[in-house]
TORKOL-4160 file (C-alpha; in steps of 0.2 Angstrom, whole numbers, padded with zeros to 4 digits, m for minus):
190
<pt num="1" X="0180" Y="m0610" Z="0079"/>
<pt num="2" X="0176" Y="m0611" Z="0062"/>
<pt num="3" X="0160" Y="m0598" Z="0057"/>
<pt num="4" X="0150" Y="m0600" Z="0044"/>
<pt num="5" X="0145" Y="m0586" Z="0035"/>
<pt num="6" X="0130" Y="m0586" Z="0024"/>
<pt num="7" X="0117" Y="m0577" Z="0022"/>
<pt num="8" X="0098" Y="m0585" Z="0022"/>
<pt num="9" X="0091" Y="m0569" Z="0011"/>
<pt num="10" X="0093" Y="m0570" Z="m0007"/>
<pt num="11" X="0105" Y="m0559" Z="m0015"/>
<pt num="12" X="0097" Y="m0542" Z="m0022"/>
<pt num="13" X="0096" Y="m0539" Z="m0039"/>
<pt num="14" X="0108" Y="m0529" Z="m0046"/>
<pt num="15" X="0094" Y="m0514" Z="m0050"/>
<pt num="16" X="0091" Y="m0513" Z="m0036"/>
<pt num="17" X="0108" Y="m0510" Z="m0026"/>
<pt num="18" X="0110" Y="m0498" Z="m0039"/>
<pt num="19" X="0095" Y="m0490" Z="m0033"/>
<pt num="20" X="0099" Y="m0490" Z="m0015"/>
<pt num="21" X="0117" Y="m0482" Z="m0020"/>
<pt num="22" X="0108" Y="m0469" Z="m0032"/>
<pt num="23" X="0097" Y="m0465" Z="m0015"/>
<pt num="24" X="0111" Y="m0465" Z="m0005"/>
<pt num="25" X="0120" Y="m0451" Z="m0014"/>
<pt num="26" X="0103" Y="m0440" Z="m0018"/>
<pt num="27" X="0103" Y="m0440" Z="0002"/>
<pt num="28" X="0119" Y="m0433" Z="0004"/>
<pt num="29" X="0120" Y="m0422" Z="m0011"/>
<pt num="30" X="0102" Y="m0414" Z="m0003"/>
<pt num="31" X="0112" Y="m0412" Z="0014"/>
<pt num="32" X="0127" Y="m0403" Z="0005"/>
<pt num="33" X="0115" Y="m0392" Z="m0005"/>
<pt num="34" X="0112" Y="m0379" Z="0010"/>
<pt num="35" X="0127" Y="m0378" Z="0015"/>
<pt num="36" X="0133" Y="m0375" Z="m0004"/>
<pt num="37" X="0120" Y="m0361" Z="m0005"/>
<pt num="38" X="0126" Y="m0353" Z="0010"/>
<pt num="39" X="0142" Y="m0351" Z="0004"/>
<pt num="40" X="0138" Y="m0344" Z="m0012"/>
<pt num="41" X="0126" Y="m0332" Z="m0004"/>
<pt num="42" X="0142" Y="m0328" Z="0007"/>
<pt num="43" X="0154" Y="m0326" Z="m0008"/>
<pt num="44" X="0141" Y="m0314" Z="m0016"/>
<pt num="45" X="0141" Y="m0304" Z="m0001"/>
<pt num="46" X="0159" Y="m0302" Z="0001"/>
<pt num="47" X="0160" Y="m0296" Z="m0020"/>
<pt num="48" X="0148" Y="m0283" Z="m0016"/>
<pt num="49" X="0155" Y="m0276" Z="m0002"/>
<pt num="50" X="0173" Y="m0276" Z="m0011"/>
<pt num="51" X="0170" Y="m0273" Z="m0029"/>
<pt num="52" X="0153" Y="m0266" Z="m0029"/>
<pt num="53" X="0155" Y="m0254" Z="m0016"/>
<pt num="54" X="0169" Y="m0246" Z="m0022"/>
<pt num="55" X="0163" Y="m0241" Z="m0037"/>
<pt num="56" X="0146" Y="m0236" Z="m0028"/>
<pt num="57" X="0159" Y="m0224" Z="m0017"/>
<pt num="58" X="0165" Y="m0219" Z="m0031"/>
<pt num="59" X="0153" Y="m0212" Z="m0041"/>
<pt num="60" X="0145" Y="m0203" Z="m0025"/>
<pt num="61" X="0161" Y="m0197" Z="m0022"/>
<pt num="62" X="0163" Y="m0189" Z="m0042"/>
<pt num="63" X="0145" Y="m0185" Z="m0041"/>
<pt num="64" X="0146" Y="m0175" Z="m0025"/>
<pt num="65" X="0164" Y="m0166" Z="m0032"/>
<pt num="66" X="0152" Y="m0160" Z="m0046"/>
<pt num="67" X="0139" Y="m0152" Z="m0036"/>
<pt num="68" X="0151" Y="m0144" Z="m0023"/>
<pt num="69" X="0157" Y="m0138" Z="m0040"/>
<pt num="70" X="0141" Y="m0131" Z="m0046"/>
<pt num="71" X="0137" Y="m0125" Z="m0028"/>
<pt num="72" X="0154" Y="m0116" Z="m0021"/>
<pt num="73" X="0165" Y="m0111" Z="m0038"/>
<pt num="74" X="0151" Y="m0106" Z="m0050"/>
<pt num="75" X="0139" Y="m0097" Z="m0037"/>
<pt num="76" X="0143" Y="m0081" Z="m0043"/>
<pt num="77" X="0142" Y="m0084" Z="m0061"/>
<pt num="78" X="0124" Y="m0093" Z="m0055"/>
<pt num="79" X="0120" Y="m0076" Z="m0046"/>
<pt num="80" X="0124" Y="m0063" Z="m0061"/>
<pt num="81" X="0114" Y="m0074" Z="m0072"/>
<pt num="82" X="0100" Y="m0075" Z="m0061"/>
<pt num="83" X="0101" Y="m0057" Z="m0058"/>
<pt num="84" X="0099" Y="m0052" Z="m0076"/>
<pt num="85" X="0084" Y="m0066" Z="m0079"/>
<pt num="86" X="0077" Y="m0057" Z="m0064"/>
<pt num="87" X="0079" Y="m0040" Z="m0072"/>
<pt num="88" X="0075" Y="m0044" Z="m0090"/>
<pt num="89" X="0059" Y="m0052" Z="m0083"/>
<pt num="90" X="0055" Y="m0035" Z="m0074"/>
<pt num="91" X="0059" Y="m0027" Z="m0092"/>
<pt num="92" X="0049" Y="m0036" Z="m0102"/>
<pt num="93" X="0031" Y="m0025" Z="m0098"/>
<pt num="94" X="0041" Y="m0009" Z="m0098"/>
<pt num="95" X="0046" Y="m0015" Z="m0117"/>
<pt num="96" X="0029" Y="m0020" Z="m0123"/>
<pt num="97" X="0023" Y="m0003" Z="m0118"/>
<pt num="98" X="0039" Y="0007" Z="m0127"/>
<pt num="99" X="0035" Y="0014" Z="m0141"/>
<pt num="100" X="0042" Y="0027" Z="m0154"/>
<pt num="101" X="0037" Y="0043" Z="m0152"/>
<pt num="102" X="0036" Y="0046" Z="m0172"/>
<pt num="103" X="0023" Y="0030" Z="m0173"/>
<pt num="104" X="0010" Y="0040" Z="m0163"/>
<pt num="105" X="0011" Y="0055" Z="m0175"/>
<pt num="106" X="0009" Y="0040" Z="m0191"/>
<pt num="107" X="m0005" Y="0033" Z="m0183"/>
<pt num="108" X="m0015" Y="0050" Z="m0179"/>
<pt num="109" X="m0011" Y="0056" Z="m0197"/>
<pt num="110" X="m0017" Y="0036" Z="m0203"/>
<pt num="111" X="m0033" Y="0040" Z="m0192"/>
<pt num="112" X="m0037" Y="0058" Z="m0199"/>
<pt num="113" X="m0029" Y="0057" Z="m0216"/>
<pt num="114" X="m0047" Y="0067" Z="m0219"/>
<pt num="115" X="m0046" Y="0080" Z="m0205"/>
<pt num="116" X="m0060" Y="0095" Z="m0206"/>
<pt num="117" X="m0061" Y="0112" Z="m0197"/>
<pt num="118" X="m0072" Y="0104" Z="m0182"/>
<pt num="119" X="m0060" Y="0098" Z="m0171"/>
<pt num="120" X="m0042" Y="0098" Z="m0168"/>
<pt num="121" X="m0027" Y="0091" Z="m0156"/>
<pt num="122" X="m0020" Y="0102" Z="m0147"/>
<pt num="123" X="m0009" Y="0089" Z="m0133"/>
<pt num="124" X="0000" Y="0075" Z="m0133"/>
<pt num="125" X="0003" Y="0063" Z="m0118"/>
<pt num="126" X="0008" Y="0047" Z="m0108"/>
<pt num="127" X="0000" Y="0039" Z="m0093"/>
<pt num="128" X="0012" Y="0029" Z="m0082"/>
<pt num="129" X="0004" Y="0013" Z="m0085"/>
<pt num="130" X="0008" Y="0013" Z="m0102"/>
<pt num="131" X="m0007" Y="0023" Z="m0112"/>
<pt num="132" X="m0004" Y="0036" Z="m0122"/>
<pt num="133" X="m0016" Y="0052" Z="m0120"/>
<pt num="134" X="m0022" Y="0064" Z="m0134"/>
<pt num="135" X="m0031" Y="0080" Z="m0131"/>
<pt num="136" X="m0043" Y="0085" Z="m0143"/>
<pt num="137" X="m0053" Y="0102" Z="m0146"/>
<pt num="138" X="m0070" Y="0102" Z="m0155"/>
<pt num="139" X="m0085" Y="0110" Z="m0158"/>
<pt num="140" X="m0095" Y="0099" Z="m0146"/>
<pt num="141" X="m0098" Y="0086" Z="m0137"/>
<pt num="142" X="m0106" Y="0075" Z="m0150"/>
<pt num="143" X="m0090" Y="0077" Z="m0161"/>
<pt num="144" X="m0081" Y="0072" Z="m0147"/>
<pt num="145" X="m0087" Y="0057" Z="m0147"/>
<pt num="146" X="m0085" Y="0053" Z="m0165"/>
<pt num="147" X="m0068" Y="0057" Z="m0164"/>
<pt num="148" X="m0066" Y="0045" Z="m0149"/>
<pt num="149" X="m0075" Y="0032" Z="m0159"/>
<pt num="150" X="m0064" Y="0033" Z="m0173"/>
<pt num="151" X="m0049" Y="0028" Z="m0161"/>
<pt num="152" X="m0058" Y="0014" Z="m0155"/>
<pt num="153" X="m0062" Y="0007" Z="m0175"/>
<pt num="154" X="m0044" Y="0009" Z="m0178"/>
<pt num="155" X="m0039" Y="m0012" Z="m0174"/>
<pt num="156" X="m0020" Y="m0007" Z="m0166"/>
<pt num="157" X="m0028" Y="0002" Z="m0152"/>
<pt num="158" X="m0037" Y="m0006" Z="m0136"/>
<pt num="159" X="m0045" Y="0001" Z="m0121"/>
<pt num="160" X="m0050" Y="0017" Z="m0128"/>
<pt num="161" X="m0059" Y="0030" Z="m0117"/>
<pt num="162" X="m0062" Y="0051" Z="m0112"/>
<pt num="163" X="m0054" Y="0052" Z="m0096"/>
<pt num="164" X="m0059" Y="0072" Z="m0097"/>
<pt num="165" X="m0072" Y="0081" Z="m0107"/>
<pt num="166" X="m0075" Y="0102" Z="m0103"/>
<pt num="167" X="m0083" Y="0114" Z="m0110"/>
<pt num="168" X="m0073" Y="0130" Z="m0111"/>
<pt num="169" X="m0085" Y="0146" Z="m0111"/>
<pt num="170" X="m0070" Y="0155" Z="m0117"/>
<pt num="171" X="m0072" Y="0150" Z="m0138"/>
<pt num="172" X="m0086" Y="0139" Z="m0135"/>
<pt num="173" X="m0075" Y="0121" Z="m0139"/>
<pt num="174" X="m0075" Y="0106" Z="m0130"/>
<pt num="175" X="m0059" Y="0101" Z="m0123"/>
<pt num="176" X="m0058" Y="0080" Z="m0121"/>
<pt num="177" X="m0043" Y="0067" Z="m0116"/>
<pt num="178" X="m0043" Y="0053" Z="m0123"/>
<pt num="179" X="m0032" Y="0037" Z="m0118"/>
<pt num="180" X="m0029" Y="0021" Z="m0126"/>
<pt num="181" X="m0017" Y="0009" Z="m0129"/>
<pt num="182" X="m0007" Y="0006" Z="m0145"/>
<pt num="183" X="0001" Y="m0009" Z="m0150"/>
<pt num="184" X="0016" Y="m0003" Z="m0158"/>
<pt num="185" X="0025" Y="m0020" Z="m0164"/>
<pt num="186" X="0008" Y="m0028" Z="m0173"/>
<pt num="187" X="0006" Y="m0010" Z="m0183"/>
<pt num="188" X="0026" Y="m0011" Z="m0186"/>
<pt num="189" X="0025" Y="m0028" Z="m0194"/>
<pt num="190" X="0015" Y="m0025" Z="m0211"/>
């Protein structure tokens, strides 16, 4: 038997088959994308985990050889070092309150270039915590005084003050100690 094949529906237009075949392939294409994502997102997994990690392992590895270094084979020179900032620390108030003997005796003669009969120093001394004591014999208390207040004029020294003032019945003079500090390396400079 003979069949006849024809179609009742027009033929489409050309646009749009093309259409229908454009849509066609969008669909597929949008069914491919995933799985092309998933791939990548696979490759990119596996190049971090060879390449990148490897070099990740290696600088923690050259990074931890260094501080083993540091921690192990230079302790003791990190030890002796510390040791003499420790100790150059503990120097550093001992050194600001050293002094030459010699600059005491310059600046008692720079304090009494004009020096008269009514007093006199008769000792010479230093306090452990630094300040440096002078005994002083005068007439009386008021000029014992005066020659403490010329200490405290002088701009060098600081703290001045009579830690002891007598009067000896003996020859009729008052004995005073007076302490105060001097700043040595500010008088040294000019």
């Amino acid at each position: 038997m003979k069949s006849f094949a024809f179609n009742l529906l027009p033929q489409k237009p050309r646009s749009i088959v093309k259409k229908e075949s454009n849509r066609d392939d969008y669909s597929v294409l949008v069914t491919i994308l995933p799985l092309i994502g998933v791939i990548l997102w696979l490759v990119l997994v596996l190049v971090n985990n060879m390449v990148i990690e490897n070099y990740k392992k290696t600088w923690e590895d050259s990074i931890e050889s260094k501080t083993d270094f540091i921690n192990y084979d230079l302790v003791p020179v990190l030890m002796k070092h510390g040791e003499i900032v420790l100790k150059t620390q503990n120097l550093a108030d001992v050194i600001t309150k050293d002094i030459k003997p010699e600059q005491l005796f310059v600046l008692l003669d720079e304090i009494y270039a004009n020096q008269d009969l009514s007093f006199k120093i008769v000792g010479y001394g230093r306090k452990e915590d630094g300040s440096f004591q002078v005994t002083v014999q005068a007439d009386n208390y008021l000029r014992l005084a005066e020659v403490t207040r010329k200490f405290s004029s002088y701009k060098y020294i600081t703290d001045v003050k009579i830690d002891n003032a007598s009067l000896e019945e003996i020859n009729n003079k008052v004995t005073g100690i007076i302490s105060f500090f001097f700043n040595y390396e500010i008088s040294a400079e000019q």
